[in-house]
N, C-alpha and C positions, 0 to 999 in steps of 0.2 A: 504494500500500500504506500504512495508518495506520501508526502508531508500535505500537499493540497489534497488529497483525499483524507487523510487523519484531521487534517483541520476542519472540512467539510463534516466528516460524521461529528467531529465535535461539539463543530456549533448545531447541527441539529439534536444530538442527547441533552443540549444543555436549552433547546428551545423547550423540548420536550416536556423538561425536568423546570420550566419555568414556575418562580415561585406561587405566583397565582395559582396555575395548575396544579399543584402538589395541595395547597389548600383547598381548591374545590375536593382532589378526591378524597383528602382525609374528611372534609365536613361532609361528604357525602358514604360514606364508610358509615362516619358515629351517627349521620341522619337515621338511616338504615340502619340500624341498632335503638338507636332514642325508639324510632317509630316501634321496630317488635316490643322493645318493653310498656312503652303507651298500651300499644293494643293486648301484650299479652294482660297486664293491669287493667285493664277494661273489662276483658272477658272471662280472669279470675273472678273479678267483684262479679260479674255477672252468674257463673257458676256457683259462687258462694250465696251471693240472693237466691238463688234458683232452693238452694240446699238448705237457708234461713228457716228455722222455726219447727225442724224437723226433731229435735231434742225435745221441745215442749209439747210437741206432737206424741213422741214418744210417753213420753212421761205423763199426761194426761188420759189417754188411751189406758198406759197400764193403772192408773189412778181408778178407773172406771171399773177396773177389776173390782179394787178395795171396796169401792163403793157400793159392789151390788154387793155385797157380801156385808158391808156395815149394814146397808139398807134393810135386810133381809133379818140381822142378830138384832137390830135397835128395834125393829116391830115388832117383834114377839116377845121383846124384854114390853115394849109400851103395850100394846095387847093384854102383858098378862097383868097390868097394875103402875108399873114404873115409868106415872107422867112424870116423874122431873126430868127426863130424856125428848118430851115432845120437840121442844126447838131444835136439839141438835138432831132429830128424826126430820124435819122439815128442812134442816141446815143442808143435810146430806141430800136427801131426795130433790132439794133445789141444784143445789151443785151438780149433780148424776145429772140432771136434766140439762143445765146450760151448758155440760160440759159436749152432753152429745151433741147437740146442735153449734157447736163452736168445732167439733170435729167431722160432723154432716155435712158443716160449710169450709171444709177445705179445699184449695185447688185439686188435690190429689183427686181427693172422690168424687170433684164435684165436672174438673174441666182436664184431669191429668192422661195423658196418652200414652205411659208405659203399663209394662203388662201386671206391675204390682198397682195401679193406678183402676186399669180394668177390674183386676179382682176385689179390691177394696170398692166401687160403685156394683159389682156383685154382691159384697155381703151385706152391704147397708140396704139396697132397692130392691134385688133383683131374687129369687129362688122361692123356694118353702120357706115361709118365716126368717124374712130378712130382717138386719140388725136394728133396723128403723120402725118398724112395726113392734121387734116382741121389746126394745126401749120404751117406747111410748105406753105397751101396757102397762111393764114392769111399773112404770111411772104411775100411772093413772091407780095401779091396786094399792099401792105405798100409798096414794093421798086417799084415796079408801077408808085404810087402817089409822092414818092418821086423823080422818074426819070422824070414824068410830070412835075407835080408842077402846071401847068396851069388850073384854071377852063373851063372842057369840060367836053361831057356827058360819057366819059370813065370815067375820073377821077370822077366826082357824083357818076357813078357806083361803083366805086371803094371805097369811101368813105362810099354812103351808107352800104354796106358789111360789112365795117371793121365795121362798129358803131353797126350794127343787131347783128354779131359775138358774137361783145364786151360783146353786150347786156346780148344775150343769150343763142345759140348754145357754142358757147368755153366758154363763163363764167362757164356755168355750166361743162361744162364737170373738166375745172380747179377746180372749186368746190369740186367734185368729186375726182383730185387726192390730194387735200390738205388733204382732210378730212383720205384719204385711209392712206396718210402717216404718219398720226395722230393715226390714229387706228393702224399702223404697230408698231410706237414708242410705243404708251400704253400698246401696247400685250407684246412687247419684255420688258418696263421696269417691268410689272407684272410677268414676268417668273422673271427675276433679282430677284425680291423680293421673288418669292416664293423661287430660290435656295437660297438669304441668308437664310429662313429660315430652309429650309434643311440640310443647312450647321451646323448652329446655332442648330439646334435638333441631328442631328450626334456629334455633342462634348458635345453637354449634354449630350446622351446615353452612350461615349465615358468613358465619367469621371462618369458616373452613374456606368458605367462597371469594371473600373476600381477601384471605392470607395468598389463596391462589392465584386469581386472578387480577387481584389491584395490588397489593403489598409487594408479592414474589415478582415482576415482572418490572414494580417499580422501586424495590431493591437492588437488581440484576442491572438496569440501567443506569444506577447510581453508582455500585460497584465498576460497573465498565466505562463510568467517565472516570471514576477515580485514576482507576488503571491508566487510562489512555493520557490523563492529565500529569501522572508519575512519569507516565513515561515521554511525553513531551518534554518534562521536566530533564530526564534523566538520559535522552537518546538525541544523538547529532540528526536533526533532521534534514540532513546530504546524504549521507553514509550510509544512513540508519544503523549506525553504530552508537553503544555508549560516550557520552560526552565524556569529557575529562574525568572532571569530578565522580561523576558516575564509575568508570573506568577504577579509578583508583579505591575507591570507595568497595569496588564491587572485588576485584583482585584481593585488597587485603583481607576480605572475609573467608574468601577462597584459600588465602594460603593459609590462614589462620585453621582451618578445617584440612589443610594439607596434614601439615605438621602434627596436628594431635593424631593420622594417620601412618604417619612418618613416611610420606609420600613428596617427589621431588618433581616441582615443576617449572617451566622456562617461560622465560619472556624473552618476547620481540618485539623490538622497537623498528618503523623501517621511517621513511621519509622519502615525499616523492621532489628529486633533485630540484627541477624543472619547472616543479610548482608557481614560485614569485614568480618569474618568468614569463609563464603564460597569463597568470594574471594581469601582467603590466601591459602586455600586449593586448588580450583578448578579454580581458573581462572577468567577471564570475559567472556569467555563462557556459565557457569553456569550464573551467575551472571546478564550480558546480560538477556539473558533466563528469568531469573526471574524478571527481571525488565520488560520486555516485557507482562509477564501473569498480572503483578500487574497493569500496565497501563491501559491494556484491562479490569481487574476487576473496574478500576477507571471509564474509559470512558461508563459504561455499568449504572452506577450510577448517573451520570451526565444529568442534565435535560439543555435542550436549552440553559438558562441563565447562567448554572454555568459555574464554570471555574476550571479545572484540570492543575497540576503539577509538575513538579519533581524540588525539590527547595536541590536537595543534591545527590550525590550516593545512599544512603539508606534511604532518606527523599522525600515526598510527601505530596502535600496540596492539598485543596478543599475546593472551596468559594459555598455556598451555600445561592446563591443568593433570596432576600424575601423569607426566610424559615420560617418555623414553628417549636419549639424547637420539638414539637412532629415528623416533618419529618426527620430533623436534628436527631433525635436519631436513626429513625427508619435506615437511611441512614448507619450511623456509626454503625450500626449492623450487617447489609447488607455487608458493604463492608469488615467489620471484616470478618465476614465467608466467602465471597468469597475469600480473601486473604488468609485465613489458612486452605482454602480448595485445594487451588495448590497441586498440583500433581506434586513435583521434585524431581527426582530418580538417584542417582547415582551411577553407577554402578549395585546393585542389593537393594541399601538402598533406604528408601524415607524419605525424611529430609523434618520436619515441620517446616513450620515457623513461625517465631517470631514475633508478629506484639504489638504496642505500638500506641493509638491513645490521641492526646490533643485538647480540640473543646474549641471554646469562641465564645462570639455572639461582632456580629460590631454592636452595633443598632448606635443612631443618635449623641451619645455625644463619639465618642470612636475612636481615630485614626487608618489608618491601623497598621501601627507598633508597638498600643498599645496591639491590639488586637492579634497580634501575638507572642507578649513577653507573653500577657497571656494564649496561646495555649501552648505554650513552655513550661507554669509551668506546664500545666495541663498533657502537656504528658510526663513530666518530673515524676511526682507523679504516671503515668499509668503504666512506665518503672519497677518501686519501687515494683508497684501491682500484684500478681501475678495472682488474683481471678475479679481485674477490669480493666482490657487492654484500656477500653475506659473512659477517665475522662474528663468533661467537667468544665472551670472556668467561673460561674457564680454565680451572686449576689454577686459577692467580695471574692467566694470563691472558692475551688478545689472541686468537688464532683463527685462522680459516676454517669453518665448521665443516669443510667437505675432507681438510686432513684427521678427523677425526677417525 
């Protein structure tokens, strides 16, 4: 990729990445969120009203139990003589009464569409002696006994009934709708639960959805401006080699991790002669140009580990990381010829170039800046050479790396 094409994606990831935009899609993220919990809080409270008053439903139902069975002991205690009981006889047979009709008038029984709903307007309206019929007798013989009071054989009548009732015809039937309103509560608080967890799964999927498709992609584009912006930072955009800094920066890490390997690596420093030169004449055009081919001849040479750079206008290095002096030559052979094999034509001339290489090895006692003071002699003595372009300092001294 050129430099004008890295700069072209960049300013687009960073149109992209424009701060406006990044705030609309975060506020439109926690929108979408705000909204599920609004409505999931709407249609909790609504679930829960729906559920409202079902405890006292309960509990008044089973109370109707007590009732016919008080009702039933308190008349035959008042029957046989024990008026100091008449009001709480009348207390109770009032209550049994308002309590049925406050239970007759529930949604459930009156307008409710599930199947415990069905059965509960069954027991009250519907069969053989429904619950609304043998209540109202039950009613009507209690105020009977109560309007007596006197032991007679009406009033025995009346007594025994209320107690058989008690017994077993209304008990059970009361039975029956305790239990129905019990089952209507459990069914409705099991729907509750299962919509929290509806609820609760829809903003997982929600923020799943969103970590996928708005977060992860605009993460991804954020990590690869980084990237590109590091590396704008840290790469010769002619060469597309490491800048200086970069270069030296990046070598001393690597030899750093040599040495705790006890692994020995070489540097190359080369320079292209001819460089001022062309520029005085032709430009950075030309010059460009050629620092572009040399780059590409560097990076073509470069295995995984090493490391490529442009450490000058007409200056370049290469660390040649755990090398072998035998690769290391064959390297700086290599790239000898492919640098003075460039093809640059100007006008109708083709101008060769000048190349000058100095190599030293880093092994494990040998600082990086020491080792590149003595690549500098080396290419210092290669500049001098006109028969040995590439000179390597080793064993203390300057030597032509091919007598090796």
């Amino acid at each position: 990729m050129s430099g004008q094409e890295t700069d072209d994606e960049l300013s687009n990831l960073q149109q992209e990445l424009d701060p406006k935009k990044l705030t609309a899609y975060y506020a439109i993220a926690l929108l979408i969120i705000a909204s599920l919990s609004v409505v999931s809080h709407v249609l909790l409270n609504f679930m829960v009203k729906q559920n409202d008053g079902y405890a006292e439903l309960i509990n008044v139902s089973g109370r109707q139990r007590m009732l016919s069975q008080r009702i039933a002991g308190m008349s035959e205690r008042y029957a046989g003589g024990e008026v100091v009981i008449k009001d709480q006889l009348r207390d109770a047979i009032n209550l049994f009464e308002s309590s049925h009709a406050y239970l007759k008038q529930s949604k459930d029984v009156q307008s409710g569409t599930s199947t415990n709903a069905e059965r509960l307007r069954d027991i009250y309206f519907e069969g053989y002696q429904p619950l609304d019929d043998q209540v109202s007798q039950y009613i009507e013989v209690a105020r009977e006994v109560l309007k007596d009071g006197s032991r007679s054989k009406l009033t025995d009548e009346a007594v025994k009934y209320l107690q058989e009732e008690a017994d077993l015809e209304l008990l059970l039937t009361l039975d029956r709708v305790v239990q129905t309103f019990q089952a209507e509560s459990e069914r409705k608080l099991e729907n509750l639960r299962l919509f929290q967890k509806g609820i609760l799964l829809i903003v997982l999927l929600t923020l799943l959805c969103e970590a996928l498709l708005l977060f992860r992609p605009m993460i991804k584009k954020i990590v690869h401006v980084s990237s590109m912006l590091v590396l704008q930072v840290s790469m010769d955009p002619i060469s597309k080699l490491h800048n200086k800094k970069s270069f030296l920066t990046s070598i001393n890490a690597a030899v750093k991790e040599s040495r705790m390997r006890e692994r020995t690596s070489f540097l190359l420093i080369f320079e292209i002669g001819n460089y001022d030169l062309l520029h005085e004449k032709h430009g950075y055009k030309v010059t460009d140009a050629l620092a572009d081919r040399v780059g590409e001849c560097v990076q073509k040479q470069l295995q995984k580990q090493d490391i490529g750079g442009r450490i000058s206008e007409h200056g370049f290095g290469i660390l040649l990381t755990a090398s072998s002096l035998e690769r290391t030559a064959l390297c700086a052979t290599r790239l000898l010829e492919s640098i003075q094999g460039i093809l640059l034509t100007i006008g109708k001339t083709d101008v060769p170039i000048d190349v000058s290489m100095g190599v030293s090895e880093v092994n494990t006692n040998i600082e990086v800046t020491e080792a590149l003071a003595q690549a500098n002699r080396a290419l210092a003595k290669a500049k001098l050479s006109k028969d040995n372009p590439v000179m390597i300092f080793y064993k203390d001294r300057v030597q032509n790396i091919n007598d090796l």
